[in-house]
C-alpha positions, -999 to +999 in steps of 0.1 A: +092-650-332+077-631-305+084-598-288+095-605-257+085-569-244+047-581-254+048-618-258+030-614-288+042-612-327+054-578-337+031-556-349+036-531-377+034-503-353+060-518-327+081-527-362+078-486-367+090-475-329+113-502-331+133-485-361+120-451-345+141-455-310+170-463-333+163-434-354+168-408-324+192-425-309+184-454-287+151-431-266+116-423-285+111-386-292+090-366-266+058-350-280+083-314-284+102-332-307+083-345-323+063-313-332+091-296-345+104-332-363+094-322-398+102-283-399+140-291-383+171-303-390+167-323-356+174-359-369+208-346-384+214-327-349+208-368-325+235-381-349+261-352-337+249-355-299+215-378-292+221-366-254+219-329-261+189-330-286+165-349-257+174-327-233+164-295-253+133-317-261+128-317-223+143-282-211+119-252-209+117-219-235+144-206-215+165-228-215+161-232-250+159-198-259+193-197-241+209-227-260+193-207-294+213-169-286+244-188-274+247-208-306+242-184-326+268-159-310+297-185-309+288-192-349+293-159-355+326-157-332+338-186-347+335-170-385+353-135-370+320-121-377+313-098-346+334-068-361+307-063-382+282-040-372+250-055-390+259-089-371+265-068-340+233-053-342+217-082-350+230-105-322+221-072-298+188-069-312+181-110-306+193-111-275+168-088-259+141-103-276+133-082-308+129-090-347+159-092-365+167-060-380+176-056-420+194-078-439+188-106-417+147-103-425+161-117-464+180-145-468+193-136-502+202-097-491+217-109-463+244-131-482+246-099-508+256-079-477+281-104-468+295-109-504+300-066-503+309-063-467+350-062-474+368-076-461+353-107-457+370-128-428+390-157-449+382-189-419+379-223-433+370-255-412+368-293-423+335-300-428+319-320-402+309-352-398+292-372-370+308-402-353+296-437-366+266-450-348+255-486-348+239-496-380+200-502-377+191-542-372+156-545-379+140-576-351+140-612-365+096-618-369+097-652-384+090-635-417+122-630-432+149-652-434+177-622-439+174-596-417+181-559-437+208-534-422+210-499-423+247-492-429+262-454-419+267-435-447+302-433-460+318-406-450+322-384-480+364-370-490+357-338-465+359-309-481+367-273-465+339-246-459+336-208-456+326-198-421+313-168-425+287-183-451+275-212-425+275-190-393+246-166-403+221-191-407+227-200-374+214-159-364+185-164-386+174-203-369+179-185-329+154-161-339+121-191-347+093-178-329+095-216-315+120-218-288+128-255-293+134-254-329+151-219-324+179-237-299+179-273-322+185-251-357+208-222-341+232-251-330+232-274-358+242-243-379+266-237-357+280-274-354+284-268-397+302-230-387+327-250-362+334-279-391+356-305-375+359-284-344+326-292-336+334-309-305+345-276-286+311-257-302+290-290-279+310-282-245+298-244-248+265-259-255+260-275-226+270-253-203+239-232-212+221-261-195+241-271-164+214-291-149+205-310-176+240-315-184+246-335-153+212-354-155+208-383-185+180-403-183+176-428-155+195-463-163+187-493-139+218-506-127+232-542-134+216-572-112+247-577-089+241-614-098+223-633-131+195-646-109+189-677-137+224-687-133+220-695-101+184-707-098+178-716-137+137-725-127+136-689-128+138-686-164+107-691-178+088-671-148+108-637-160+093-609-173+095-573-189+089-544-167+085-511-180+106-487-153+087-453-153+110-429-134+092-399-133+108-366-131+087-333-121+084-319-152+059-298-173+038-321-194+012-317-219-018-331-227+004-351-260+031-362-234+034-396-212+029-383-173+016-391-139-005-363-128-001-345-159-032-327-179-049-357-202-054-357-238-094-353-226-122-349-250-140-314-243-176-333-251-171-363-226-177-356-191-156-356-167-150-389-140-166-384-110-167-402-079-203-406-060-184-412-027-187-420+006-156-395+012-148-393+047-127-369+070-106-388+095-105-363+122-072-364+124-053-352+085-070-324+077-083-320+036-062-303+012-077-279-019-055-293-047-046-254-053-037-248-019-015-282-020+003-268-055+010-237-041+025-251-009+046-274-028+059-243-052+072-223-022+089-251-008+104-261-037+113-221-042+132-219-009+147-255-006+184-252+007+178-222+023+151-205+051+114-189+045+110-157+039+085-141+055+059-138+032+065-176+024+061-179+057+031-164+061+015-181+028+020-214+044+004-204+074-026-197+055-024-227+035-023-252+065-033-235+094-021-247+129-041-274+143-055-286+175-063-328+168-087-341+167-101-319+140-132-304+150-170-321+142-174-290+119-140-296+100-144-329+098-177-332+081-177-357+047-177-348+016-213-354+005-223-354-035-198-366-061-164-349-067-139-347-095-112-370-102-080-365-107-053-371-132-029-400-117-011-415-151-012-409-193+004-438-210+012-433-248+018-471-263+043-451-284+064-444-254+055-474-229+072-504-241+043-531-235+014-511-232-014-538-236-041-516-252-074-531-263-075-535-304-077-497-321-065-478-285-031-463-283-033-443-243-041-453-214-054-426-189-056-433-152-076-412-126-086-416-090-106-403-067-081-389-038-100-407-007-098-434+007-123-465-009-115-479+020-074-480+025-068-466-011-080-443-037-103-451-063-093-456-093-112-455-133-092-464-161-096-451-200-085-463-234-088-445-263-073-436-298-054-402-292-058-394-332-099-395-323-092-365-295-091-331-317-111-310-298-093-309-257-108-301-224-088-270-215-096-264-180-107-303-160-122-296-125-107-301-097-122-318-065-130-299-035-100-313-014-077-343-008-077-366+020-044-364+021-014-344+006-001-376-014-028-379-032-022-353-055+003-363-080+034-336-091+033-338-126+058-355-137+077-364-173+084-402-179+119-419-193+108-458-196+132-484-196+125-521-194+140-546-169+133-580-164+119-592-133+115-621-111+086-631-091+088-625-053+098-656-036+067-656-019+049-664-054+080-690-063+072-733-054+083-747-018+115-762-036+127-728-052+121-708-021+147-734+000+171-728-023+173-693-019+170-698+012+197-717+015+220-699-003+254-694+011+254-662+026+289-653+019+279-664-016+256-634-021+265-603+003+294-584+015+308-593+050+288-568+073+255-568+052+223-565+065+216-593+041+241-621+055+213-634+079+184-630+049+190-644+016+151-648+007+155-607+016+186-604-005+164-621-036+132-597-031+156-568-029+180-573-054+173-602-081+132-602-077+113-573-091+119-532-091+105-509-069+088-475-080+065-473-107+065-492-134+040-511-165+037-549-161+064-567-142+061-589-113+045-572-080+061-567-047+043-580-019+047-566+018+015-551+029-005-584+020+006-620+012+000-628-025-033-645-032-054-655-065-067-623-091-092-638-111-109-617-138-144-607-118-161-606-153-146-639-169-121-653-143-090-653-162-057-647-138-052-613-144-020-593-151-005-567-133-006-534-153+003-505-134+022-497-100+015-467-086+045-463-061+050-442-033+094-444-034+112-452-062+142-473-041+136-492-013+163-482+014+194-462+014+214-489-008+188-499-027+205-524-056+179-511-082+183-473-077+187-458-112+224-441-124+212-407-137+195-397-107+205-363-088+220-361-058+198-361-025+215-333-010+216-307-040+193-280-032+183-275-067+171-307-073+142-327-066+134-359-042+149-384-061+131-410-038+095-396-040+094-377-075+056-377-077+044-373-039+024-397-040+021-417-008-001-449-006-008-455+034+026-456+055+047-462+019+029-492-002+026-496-039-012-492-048-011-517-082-034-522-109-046-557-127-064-558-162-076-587-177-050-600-205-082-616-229-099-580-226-086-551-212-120-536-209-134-560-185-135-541-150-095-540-135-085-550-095-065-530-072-044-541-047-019-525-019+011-543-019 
């Protein structure tokens, strides 16, 4: 049997992520979680709340930090341990950020102190225990005949437990030098203080992290129809595209990004690109500092108006103009200039990354002028276990043609969707029958799409917008044409869209549920989460060669 995410037979790696994803509950680990994996109790922690457990994984230290001193105060609550003034001291003495004072530096003295601290507060709890999950189904690959199951443990007879004894851990855990494994260890003490009130301990919980509360990870909504149902010469054309949505976020160098830093080896030299780079006369070049720090105060003061300082740093950034741009402004970039980071695809976190044999990322980089209606772009594959020594500090170009060219960093949550070809790419006979289709068969009365079902189809059943792995490509910009391999002529496969909106429209029928609301002043663009802009709003997407990746790759504007 194949995997239908790769339409090739599992491999032992994709057999590991496979039982991996189940493992944390339905979404791969981030690189934070992973770090902390082995020296936490963060696997028992997804099986109480999954939800909670990525979003610390995702939160900043102080966030974290937060989650870590809260926990650890409602344990202690919880047990009727705050009349004591050694835990009073010690929760006073973590809160504003110094070691734990004496017993709580030794384990063993500070249960002594707690076995002679009389009285000790007599509150029991159930023990608890998490809610059943589904058990773990390992994929049917031809070489078994009887698939194995996981089952859930069986719940054992629960038992009672002292509180005091489970809630002091839970002081010891907030104070990890770490921040994530501080907030992960401080509540999963506490879930064990709260016993079969554990429930209540999670509400508190979250409302240390109110925006990521209200934020899970993007899901695509439902087609509003099953496109092979109605047109079943659709079915073997689908495919598995791997939805993106990028969130501004702070990445690393181990995490899956677009425009984040790259997992770059400090001996290999940077790209370059040897130009020509060309001023329009008109959009005036960007420093990529000057663009980041434009971006920052905007972001500061969205909802509300400039200050006057921030007013008078964007005047200095972007200085009025009078167009066109002068000769003296507008001279070109001569000699070659840095790329910059544009995507960094772990096959760990991708679904369907289709990396050449012994690679495991994919990094993406462009040059950020046009070459001639686009940027430039160099792709890299490597082994990330082969990177142990990292460039710290890349170099940046001189400037950017224009402002969305510089990627926001962003942090990825994938999710794959199966797509349709646009019914430009679909035979004369398949493209009447869509056309065809009974209007009042596919749209509300009133829809802009009663008068265009072939729309309707591209919209709504075809292919997603935004970026996204693989898939079927969008066409607008240009009609579809052939994309022979230039080095050995195979038809080449669409890797990577680079996307400059993530819906297309106000009602767009594939905009994810998850997503914050336009209007909140805290949040960011949902509709343009990286910046990026290709021309007046096209997709810029990559082709590789599916015999070998290596071969040179196409770019098209769609």
């Amino acid at each position: 049997m194949y995997n239908p995410a790769t339409n090739k037979e599992w491999t032992a790696e994709e057999l590991r992520l496979h039982y991996e994803r189940w493992e944390w509950g339905g979404r791969l680990p981030s690189a934070a979680l992973r770090h902390v994996q082995g020296a936490s109790n963060v696997l028992g922690l997804v099986r109480f709340d999954r939800d909670l457990v990525h979003t610390l994984g995702a939160a900043g230290p102080e966030v974290q930090r937060a989650v870590a001193l809260l926990a650890a105060r409602l344990a202690c609550e919880e047990a009727g341990l705050t009349d004591k003034l050694w835990v009073a001291r010690a929760l006073t003495e973590l809160t504003e950020g110094r070691p734990l004072p004496p017993p709580f530096d030794d384990a063993d003295q500070m249960r002594n102190t707690l076995r002679s601290d009389f009285p000790i507060p007599k509150r029991s709890a159930l023990m608890a225990w998490p809610p059943e999950r589904p058990p773990y189904c390992p994929p049917d690959t031809g070489r078994h005949t009887v698939s194995v199951v996981l089952p859930n443990p069986t719940p054992p007879a629960l038992g009672e437990i002292s509180q005091p004894h489970f809630a002091l851990p839970a002081v010891i855990a907030a104070a990890d030098p770490t921040p994530l494994k501080a907030a992960l260890d401080a509540v999963w003490h506490a879930i064990a203080t709260y016993g079969e009130h554990y429930p209540e301990l999670l509400r508190e919980i979250w409302s240390a992290c109110p925006e990521q509360a209200t934020s899970s990870a993007p899901v695509s909504p439902p087609r509003p129809y099953d496109a092979v149902a109605l047109f079943p010469q659709l079915a073997p054309l689908a495919r598995t595209a791997t939805r993106l949505h990028p969130r501004p976020g702070s990445p690393t160098p181990h995490d899956s990004s677009i425009g984040g830093p790259l997992l770059w080896p400090a001996d290999e030299p940077w790209p370059h690109c040897d130009g020509p780079h060309v001023v329009d006369g008109i959009n005036l070049p960007m420093a990529p500092a000057d663009l980041r720090s434009e971006r920052r105060i905007r972001a500061a003061s969205r909802g509300r108006s400039l200050t006057p300082q921030e007013r008078e740093s964007l005047d200095r950034i972007r200085p009025p103009q009078t167009y066109p741009v002068g000769p003296a402004v507008a001279t070109p970039y001569r000699g070659s200039i840095a790329m910059l980071p544009v995507a960094q695809l772990y096959a760990r976190d991708v679904p369907g990354l289709p990396t050449p044999e012994g690679a495991d990322l994919l990094q993406v980089l462009w040059c950020p002028f046009d070459h001639p209606i686009m940027p430039r772009t160099k792709l890299f594959w490597r082994s990330a276990v082969s990177v142990t020594d990292i460039l710290d500090t890349p170099p940046d170009p001189p400037a950017t043609q224009f402002d969305g060219y510089l990627p926001e960093p962003c942090l990825l949550n994938p999710e794959q969707v199966t797509e349709y070809p646009d019914h430009l790419e679909l035979s004369k006979e398949l493209q009447g029958q869509i056309e065809n289709w009974s209007p009042w068969e596919i749209a509300e009365e009133g829809s802009d799409y009663e008068a265009y079902p072939q729309g309707f189809y591209d919209n709504a059943l075809s292919a997603a917008p935004g970026w996204k792995l693989g898939g079927w490509p969008r066409w607008g910009a240009t009609d579809p044409r052939p994309r022979p391999c230039p080095e050995c002529g195979t038809e080449m496969d669409a890797l990577l869209t680079i996307a400059s909106f993530e819906r297309n429209g106000e009602d767009c029928p594939w905009f994810a549920h998850g997503e914050p609301d336009d209007q909140s002043p805290a949040s960011f663009d949902p509709v343009t989460p990286t910046e990026v802009q290709i021309g007046s709003g096209y997709d810029q997407q990559l082709y590789v060669c599916p015999a070998v990746p290596e071969h040179p790759h196409i770019e098209l504007m769609h």
